[in-house]
Structures are given as structure tokens and as C-alpha cells.
C-alpha positions as CSV (number, residue, x, y, z in Angstrom):
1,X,135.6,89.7,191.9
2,X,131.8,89.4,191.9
3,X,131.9,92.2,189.1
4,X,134.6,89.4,187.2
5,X,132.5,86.6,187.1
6,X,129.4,88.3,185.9
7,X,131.2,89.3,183.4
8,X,132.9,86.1,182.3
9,X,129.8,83.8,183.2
10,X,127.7,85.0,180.0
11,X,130.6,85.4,177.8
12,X,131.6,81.7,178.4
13,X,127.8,80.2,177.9
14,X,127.6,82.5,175.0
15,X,131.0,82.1,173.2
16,X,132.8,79.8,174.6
17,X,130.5,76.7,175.0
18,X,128.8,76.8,171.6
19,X,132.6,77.4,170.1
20,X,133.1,73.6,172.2
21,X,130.4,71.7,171.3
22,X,130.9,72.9,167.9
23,X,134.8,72.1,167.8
24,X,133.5,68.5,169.4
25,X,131.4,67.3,166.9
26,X,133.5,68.8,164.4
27,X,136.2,66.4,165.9
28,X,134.1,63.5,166.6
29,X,133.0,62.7,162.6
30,X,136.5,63.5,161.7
31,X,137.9,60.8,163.8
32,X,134.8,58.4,162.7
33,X,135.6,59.2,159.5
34,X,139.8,58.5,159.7
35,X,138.9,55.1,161.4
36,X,136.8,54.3,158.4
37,X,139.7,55.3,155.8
38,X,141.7,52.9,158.2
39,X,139.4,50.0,157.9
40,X,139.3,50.1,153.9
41,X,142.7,50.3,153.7
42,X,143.6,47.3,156.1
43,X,140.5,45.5,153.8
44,X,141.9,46.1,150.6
45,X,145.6,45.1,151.6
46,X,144.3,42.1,152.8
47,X,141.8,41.3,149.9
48,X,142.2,43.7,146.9
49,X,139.7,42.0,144.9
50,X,137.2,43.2,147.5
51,X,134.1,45.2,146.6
52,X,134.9,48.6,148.2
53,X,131.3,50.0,147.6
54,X,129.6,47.2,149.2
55,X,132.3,47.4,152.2
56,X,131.7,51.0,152.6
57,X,127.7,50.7,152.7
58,X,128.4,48.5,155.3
59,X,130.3,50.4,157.8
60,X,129.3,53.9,156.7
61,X,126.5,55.5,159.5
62,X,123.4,55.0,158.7
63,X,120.9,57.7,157.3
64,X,117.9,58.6,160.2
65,X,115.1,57.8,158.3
66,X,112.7,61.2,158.1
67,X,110.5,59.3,160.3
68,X,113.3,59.1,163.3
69,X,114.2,62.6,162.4
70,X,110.6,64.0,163.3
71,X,110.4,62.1,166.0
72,X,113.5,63.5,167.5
73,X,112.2,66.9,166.9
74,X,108.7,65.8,168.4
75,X,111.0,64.5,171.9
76,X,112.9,67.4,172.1
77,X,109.8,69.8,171.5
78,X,108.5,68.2,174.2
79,X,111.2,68.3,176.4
80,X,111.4,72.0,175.8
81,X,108.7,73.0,176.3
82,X,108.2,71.3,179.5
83,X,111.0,73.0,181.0
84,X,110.2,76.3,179.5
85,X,106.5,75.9,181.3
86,X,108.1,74.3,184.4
87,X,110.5,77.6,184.3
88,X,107.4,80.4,184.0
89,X,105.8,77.9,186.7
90,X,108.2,78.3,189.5
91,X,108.7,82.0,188.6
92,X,104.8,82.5,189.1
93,X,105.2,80.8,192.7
94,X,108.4,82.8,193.8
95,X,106.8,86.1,192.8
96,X,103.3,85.2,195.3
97,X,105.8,83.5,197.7
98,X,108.0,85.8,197.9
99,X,111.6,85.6,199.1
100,X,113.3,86.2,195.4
101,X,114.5,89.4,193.9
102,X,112.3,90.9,191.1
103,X,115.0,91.2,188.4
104,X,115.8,87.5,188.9
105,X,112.2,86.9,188.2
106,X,112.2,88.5,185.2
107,X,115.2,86.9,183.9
108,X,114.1,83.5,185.1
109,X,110.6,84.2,183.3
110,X,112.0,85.5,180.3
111,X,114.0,82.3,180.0
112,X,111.2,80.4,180.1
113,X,109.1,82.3,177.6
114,X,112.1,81.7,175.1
115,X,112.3,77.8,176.1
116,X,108.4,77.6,175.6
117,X,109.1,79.4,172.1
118,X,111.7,77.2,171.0
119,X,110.0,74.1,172.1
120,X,106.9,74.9,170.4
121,X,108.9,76.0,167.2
122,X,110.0,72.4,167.6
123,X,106.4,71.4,167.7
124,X,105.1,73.2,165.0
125,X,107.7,71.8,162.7
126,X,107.2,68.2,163.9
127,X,103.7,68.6,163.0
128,X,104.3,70.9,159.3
129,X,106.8,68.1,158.8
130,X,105.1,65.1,159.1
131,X,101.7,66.7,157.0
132,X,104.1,67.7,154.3
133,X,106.5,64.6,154.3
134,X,103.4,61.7,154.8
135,X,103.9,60.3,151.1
136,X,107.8,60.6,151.5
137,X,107.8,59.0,154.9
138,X,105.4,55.7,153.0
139,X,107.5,55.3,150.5
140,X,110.8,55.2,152.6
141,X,109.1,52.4,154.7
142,X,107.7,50.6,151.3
143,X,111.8,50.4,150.6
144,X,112.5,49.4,153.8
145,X,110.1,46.1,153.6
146,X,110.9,45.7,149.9
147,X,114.8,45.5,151.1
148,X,114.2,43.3,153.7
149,X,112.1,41.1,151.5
150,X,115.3,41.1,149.8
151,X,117.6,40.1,152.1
């Protein structure tokens, strides 16, 4: 039994759960996406002189600004990382403690290294990003005050 579910363990955090999360999302902006078709429709029924673009700007998602979109990958670089050095951390204690087995170690510490590489990949690209972006990221926030001057 013990044999079964080391077995099946990796194959469902491997397969199965990215398969999931995929088949999620995949579902979530399908249904966002019906319930906006539905709201149009029941618009232009009751009002088919309506301006459909101007409805649809209205109720379509908005865009994350490239701004919001490093930040997020500044957060979650952070978050990453912390765990991945937090991980390597307690590994260091447990080996001069004692009282867990060696391979474990490893595997736990190996984990971590990988979490502290894709945080700081995360990093690096928040900080590449926003160098590279800085005159695309002004202009988007010249827009931004220019529309709201508008309004």
C-alpha cells in the first residue's frame, strides 16, 4: 500500500493537478465570457440602437497595466523566494539537529534551491522589466491622467 501511494502521490502533483488548474481557468474565462455574450444580447433586445462597442468596453476585464504586472512578479518573487530560503533554512537545522533521514534532507533542500531559483528568476525579470519597460510604463500613466482629465 505504502509502495501505491508513492507511486500515485507524484503522479497526481505532476499530472494531475497542473491538468486541474489548467482545465479551471480554462473554464472560468469561458463562463466570464458566455455571461458577457448574455449581457449584450439582453442589451440589444432591450435597446437595439445601443452602442455595442461602448457597452462592451464597459463590461469587458480590464487590461493590468505593465506596471501591476511587474509588480505581481516583484510579490510573487518575493514570496518565492522566501519560502525557498525558509525551505534550505530548516533543512540546515534538521541536518545539525538531527532526528530526520538524510534522503529527506536532500529532497527537502533540493526543493528549496529550485524555489530560490524560480523566485529569483522572478526577480530578475521584475527588475530587466521595469529598466526596459520605464518609457512604456510613463506613457501608459500619461494616458491614464489624460483620460481621466477626460472624463
Amino acid at each position: 500500500m505504502e509502495d501505491l501511494v508513492a507511486i500515485l502521490v507524484p503522479i497526481a502533483c505532476g499530472c494531475v493537478l497542473p491538468i486541474m488548474i489548467v482545465w479551471l481557468n480554462i473554464r472560468k474565462k469561458i463562463n466570464e465570457t458566455n455571461q458577457r455574450t448574455q449581457i449584450v444580447l439582453a442589451a440589444i433586445e432591450k435597446n437595439p440602437d445601443m452602442d455595442i462597442e461602448e457597452l462592451m468596453k464597459k463590461i469587458s476585464p480590464k487590461k493590468k497595466l505593465l506596471k501591476e504586472k511587474l509588480l505581481s512578479k516583484l510579490l510573487w518573487g518575493s514570496i518565492i523566494t522566501f519560502l525557498g530560503v525558509a525551505l534550505i533554512g530548516f533543512c540546515i537545522v534538521q541536518a545539525f539537529v538531527g532526528g530526520m533521514p538524510t534522503a529527506a534532507l536532500q529532497q527537502f533542500s533540493l526543493f528549496g534551491a529550485v524555489l530560490s531559483g524560480i523566485g529569483i528568476a522572478f526577480l530578475v525579470n521584475y527588475y530587466v522589466g521595469k529598466r526596459m519597460l520605464a518609457k512604456e510604463i510613463e506613457a501608459e500613466e500619461q494616458l491614464l491622467v489624460m483620460q481621466a482629465e477626460n472624463k
